[in-house]
N, C-alpha and C positions, 0 to 999 in steps of 0.2 A: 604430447600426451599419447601413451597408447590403447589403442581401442580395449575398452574392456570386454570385447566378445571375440570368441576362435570363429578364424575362418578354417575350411575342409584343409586347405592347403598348409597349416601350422599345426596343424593336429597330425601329419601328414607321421612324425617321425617319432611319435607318442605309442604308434599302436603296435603290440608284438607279433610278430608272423606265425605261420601255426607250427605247432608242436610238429616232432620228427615223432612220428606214430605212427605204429600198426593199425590203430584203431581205425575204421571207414570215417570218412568226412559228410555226413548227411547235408544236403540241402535244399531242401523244397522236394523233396521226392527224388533227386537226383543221389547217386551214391559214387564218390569219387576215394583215391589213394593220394595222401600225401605225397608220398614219394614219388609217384608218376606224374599223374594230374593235379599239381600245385597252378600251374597256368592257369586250367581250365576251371578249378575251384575258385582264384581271384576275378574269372573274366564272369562269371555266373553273379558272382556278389555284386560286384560292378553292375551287372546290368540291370539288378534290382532297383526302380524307381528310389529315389532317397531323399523326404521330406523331413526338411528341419527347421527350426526356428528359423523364422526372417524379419528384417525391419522396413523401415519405408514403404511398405504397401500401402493401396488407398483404406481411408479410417472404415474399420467395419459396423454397419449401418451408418455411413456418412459422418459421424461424430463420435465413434467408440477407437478401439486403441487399433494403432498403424503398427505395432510390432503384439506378436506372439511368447517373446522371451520369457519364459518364467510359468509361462498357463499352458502352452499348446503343444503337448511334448506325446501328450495321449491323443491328438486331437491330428495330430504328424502321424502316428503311427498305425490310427484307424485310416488316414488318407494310404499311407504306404502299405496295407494287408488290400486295400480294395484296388492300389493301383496296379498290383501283382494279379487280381482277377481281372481286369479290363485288360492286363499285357499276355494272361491265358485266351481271353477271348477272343482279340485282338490281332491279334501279333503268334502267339502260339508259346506255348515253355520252351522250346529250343530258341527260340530268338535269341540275338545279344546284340548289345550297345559297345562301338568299337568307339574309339576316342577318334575324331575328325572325318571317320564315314559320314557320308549321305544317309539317312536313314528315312525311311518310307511315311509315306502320308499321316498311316494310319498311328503311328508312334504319336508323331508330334498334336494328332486328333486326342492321346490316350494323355499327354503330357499338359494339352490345354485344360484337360479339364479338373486341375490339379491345381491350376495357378492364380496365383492371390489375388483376385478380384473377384466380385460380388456375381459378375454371367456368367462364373465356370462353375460345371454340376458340382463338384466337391469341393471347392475352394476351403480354406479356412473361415472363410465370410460364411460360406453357406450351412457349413455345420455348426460353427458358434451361434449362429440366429436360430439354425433350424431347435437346436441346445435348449431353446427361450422354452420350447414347446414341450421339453422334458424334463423342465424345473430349473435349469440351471442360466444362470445371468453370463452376458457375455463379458470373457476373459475368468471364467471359475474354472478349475479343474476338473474334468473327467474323468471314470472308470470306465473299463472295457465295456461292461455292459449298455453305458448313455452314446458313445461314440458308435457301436454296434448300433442301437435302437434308428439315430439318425443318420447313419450312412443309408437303412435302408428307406426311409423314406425320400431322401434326397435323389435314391437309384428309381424313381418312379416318374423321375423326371426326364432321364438320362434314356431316350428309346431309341438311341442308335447302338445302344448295346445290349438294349433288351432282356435286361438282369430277371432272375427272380429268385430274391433276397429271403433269405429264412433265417430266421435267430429260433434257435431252437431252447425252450426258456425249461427251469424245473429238474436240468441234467436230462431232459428227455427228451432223443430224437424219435418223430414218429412220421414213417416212410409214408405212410395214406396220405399225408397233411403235405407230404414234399409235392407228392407226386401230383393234387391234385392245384399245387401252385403250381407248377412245371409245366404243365397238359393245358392250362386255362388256355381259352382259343381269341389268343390278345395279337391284333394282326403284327408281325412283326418283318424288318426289313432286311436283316440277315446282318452279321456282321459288315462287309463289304459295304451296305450301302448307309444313309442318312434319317432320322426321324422324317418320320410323315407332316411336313408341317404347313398350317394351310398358307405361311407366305412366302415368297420367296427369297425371307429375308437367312442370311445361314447363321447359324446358332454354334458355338463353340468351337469352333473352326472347322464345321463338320463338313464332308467334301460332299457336292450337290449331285448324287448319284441316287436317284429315287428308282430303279428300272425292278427292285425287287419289292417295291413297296406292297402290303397289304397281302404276304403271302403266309398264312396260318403255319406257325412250327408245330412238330410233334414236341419237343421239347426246348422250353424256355433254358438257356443257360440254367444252371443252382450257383448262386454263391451261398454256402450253409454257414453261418457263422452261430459260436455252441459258449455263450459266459457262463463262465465254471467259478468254483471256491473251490481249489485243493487242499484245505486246511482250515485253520483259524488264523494263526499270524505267522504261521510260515509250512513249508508247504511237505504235506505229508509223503514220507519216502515211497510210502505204498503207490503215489502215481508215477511214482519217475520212467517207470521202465512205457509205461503207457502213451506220457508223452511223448517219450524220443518214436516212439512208432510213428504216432502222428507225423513225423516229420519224414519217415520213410514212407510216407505213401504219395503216388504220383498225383493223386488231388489236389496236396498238401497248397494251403496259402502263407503257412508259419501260423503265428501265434502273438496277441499282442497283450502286453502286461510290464512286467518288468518290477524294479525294486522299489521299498517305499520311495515316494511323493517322485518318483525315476521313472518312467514310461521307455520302453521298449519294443520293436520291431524283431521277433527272434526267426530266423529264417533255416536254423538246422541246429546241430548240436556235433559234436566231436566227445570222446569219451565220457566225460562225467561235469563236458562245459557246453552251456548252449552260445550259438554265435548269434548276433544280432548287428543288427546298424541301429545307432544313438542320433537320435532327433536333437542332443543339445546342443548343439554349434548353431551360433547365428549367422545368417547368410544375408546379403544387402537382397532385395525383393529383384524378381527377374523380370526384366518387359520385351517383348519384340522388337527385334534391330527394324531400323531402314527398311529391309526390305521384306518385314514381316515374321522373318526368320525367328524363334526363339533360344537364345544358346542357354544351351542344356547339360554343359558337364557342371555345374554345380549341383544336378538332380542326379549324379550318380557318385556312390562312395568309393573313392579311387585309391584306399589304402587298404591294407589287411582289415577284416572287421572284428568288431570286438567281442569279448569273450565272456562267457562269468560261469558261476559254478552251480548248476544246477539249484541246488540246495539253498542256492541265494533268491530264488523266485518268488516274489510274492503272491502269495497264493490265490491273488484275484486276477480270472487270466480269461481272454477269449480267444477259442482256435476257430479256424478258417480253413474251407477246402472250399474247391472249383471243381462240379461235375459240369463238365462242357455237352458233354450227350447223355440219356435216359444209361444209356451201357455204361457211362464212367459212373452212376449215381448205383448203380445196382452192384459195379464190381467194389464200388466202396463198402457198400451194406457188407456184403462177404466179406472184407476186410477185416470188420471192426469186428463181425460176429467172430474171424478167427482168434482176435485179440483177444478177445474176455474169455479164451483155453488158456493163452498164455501164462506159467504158472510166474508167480509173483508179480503179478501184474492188476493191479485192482482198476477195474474198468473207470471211466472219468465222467460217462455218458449212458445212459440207457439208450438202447435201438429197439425201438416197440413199433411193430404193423401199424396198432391205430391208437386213439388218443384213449388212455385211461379214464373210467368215467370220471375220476374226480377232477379233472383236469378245468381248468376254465376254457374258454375261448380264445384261443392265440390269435385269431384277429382281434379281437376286442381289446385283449390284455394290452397286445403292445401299440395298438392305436389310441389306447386312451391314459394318459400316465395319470390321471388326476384317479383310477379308481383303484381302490384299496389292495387290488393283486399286486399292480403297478405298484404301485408305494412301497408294498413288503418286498420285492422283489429288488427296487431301486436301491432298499437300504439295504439289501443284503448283499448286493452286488458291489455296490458302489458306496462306500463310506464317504461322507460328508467332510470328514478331514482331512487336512492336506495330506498327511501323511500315507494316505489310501491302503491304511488298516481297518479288522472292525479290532477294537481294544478290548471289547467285552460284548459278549452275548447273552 
């Protein structure tokens, strides 16, 4: 019999290479030419962390399902938008993942915490449980906005990276409310080194280098991530030209969304197509050799990446950027403020100083999903059906 699931490797001569184009090759804020930089365009995709379906991993909560097939495709894609900030934090955006190099501590630190078991900060286990918390039963389908909500409370776990997660809710980013999660004086230990932990036991394969421990940053990393509705059921042309910007900005994390009941990883766009890596291929679950080592070219997508047509985007979607320092957070603001002159360009976001009075409490809102802001917000974000349409308003 043969296996009814694609491995990376049979899918390998499926995918078409990119178009002979003038057009720039966006990706992740990098801006490359076809015709020159075709290498250095596959070797970029490549090194993109790439989470996808798997089987055999241990049962999540001890007794729920050992494979993801079918449910965890939005759930892949919010692991791969936050594993792209931990490889900015980390490791740095020039990094790349060569096939059979040595690669550094701190990678395989960025790669544990990724991997299907219930002790790593992101696991599949940890956001389908943390999921329980946000109304949703483990193995149900996700929208950008539920995977967004619990990635970041799971990043509060996670202090050797010392994130500070903003979901910016309403279409409205408001800089006061960034800056004053950025600046909180949360002692933190620097990229370089390990959580503060009182034993000496090590936690996620994190290297026991405490020497910067307890020193106050000026600024906490941002991971900004922004759930949008560009449309009703498909997505209105007026943001197209808005989007591809986002992907030309050096913050840039991609975007995660994709086509009905279809979840997607989009990391740049090419003319009037966006590129992404596809979470649906099933992978057998990956464990440490012998000697501890984890092999890891199944976590990168090693053939051209796939394509689609703008126009094809469902229009429930959440973008991602990475301010690494207070100055990437400020040259972003001037970005976006240039973007809303752009003519034909209808902004996706509001950028306001400070909270509108009418605003609720963005801590409250998205720490408590049981209250009625939450709720409206959920459903409007995240439709209940598989389909991950709303069908009527």
């Amino acid at each position: 019999l043969f296996p009814a699931t694609l491995t990376y490797d049979t899918l390998r001569f499926e995918y078409e290479d990119f178009p002979e184009t003038k057009e720039p090759v966006w990706i992740l804020g990098r801006k490359y030419s076809v015709f020159t930089e075709k290498e250095e365009i596959l070797l970029d995709v490549t090194s993109r962390l790439w989470f996808t379906y798997r089987k055999n991993f241990p049962a999540i909560g001890g007794t729920g399902p050992t494979s993801d097939t079918g449910w965890g495709c939005m759930l892949r894609c919010g692991q791969m938008i936050f594993a792209q900030a931990l490889v900015c934090r980390h490791l740095g955006r020039d990094w790349r993942w060569i096939k059979g190099k040595r690669q550094m501590d701190n990678y395989f630190n960025v790669l544990n915490a990724f991997i299907d078991k219930k002790d790593s900060y992101y696991s599949i286990h940890q956001i389908a449980q943390m999921g329980v918390g946000e109304g949703k039963s483990i193995g149900q389908w996700y929208g950008p906005n539920t995977v967004a909500q619990v990635l970041k409370k799971l990043a509060t776990f996670d202090t050797w990276s010392s994130l500070a997660v903003h979901i910016a809710m309403d279409n409205t980013v408001v800089m006061e409310e960034i800056r004053r999660l950025c600046q909180s004086n949360v002692p933190c230990a620097g990229a370089a080194a390990c959580p503060a932990l009182d034993s000496d036991v090590l936690y996620n394969g994190c290297p026991e280098d405490l020497g910067l421990r307890g020193r106050l940053p000026l600024w906490k990393p941002l991971v900004l991530l922004i759930p949008l509705r560009l449309g009703l059921t498909e997505i209105n042309e007026a943001y197209i030209e808005t989007l591809k910007h986002c992907f030309m900005m050096p913050q840039s994390l991609g975007v995660i969304g994709g086509k009905p009941n279809s979840a997607h990883y989009f990391i740049g766009y090419v003319g009037e197509e966006l590129i992404y890596l596809d979470p649906h291929t099933t992978q057998p679950a990956v464990e440490p050799g012998d000697s501890g080592c984890l092999p890891d070219e199944s976590f990168h997508c090693q053939h051209p990446p796939c394509r689609m047509s703008i126009a094809e985007l469902d229009p429930s979607i959440a973008v991602g950027f990475f301010c690494n320092t207070e100055a990437d957070f400020n040259d972003w603001c001037q970005q976006i403020k240039k973007l809303s002159l752009v003519r034909g360009a209808l902004p996706m976001f509001e950028l306001v100083e400070r909270q509108p009075s009418h605003f609720s409490n963005p801590d409250v809102l998205n720490l408590t999903p049981d209250s009625s802001d939450a709720d409206r917000l959920e459903r409007f974000f995240d439709s209940e059906d598989e389909d991950f349409e709303i069908l009527s308003l």
